[in-house]
KEKE-3310 file (N, C-alpha, C; in steps of 0.2 Angstrom, whole numbers, plus 5000, padded with zeros to 4 digits):
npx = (4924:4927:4939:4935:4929:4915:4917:4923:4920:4925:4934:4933:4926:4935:4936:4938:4938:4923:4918:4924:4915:4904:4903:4905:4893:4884:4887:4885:4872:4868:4870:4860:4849:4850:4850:4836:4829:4832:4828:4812:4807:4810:4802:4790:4790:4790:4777:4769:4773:4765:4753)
npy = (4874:4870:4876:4889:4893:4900:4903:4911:4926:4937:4940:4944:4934:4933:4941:4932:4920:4923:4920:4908:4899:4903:4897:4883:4880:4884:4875:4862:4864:4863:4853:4844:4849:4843:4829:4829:4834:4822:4815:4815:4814:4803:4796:4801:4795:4781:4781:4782:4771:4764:4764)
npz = (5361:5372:5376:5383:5399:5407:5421:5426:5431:5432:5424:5405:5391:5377:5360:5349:5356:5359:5344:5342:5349:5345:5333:5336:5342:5332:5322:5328:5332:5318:5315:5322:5320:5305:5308:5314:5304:5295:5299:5301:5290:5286:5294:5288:5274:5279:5285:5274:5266:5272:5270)
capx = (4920:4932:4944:4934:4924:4912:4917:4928:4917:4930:4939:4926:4929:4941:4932:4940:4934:4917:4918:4923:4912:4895:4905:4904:4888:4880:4888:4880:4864:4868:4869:4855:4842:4850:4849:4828:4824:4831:4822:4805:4805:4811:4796:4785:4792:4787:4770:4767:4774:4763:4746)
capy = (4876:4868:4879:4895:4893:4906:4903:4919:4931:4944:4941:4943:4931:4935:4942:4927:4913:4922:4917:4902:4898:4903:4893:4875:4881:4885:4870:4858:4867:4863:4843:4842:4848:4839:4823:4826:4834:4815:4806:4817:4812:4794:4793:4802:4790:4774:4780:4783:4766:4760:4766)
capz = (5366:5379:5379:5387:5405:5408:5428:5430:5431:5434:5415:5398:5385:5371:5354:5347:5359:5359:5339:5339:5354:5342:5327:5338:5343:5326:5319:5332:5330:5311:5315:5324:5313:5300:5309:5315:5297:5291:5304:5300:5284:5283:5296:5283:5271:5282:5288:5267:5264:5276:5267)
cpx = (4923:4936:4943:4927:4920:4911:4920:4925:4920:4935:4931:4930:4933:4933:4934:4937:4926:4914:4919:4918:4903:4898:4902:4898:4883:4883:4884:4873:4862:4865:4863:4849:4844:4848:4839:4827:4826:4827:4815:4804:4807:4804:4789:4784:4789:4779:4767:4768:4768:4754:4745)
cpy = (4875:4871:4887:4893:4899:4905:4909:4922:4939:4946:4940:4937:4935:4939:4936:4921:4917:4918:4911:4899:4897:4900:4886:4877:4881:4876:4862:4858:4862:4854:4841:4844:4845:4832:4823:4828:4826:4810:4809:4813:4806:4793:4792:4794:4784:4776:4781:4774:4760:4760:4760)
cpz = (5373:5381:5384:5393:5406:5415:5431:5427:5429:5425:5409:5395:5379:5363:5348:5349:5360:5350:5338:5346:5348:5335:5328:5341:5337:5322:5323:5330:5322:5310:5315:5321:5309:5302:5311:5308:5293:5295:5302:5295:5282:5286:5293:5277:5272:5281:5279:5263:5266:5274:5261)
residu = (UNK:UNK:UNK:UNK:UNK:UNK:UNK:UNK:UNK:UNK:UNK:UNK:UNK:UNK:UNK:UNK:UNK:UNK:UNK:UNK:UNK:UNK:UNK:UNK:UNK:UNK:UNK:UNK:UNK:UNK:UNK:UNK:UNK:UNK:UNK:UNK:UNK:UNK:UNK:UNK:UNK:UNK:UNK:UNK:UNK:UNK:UNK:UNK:UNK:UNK:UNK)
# end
């Protein structure tokens, strides 16, 4: 995602770097739910522990 700016206006991105661009972007995405759907649920988990 570091290697393409979207400051030059005057040049598009490549068919390439808009690919890997929505790769490190999907895969991030990917993290991030992964990491609140484990936190949802460890919390469900507590507040069930906590009954």
């Amino acid at each position: 995602m570091n290697d393409y700016r979207f400051i030059n206006i005057d040049q598009e991105p490549t068919e390439e770097q808009l690919a890997q661009l929505m790769r490190e972007v999907a895969a991030e995405a990917k993290e991030r739910h992964d990491r609140a759907h484990a936190a949802y649920f460890a919390h469900i988990r507590q507040m069930a522990q906590a009954l």
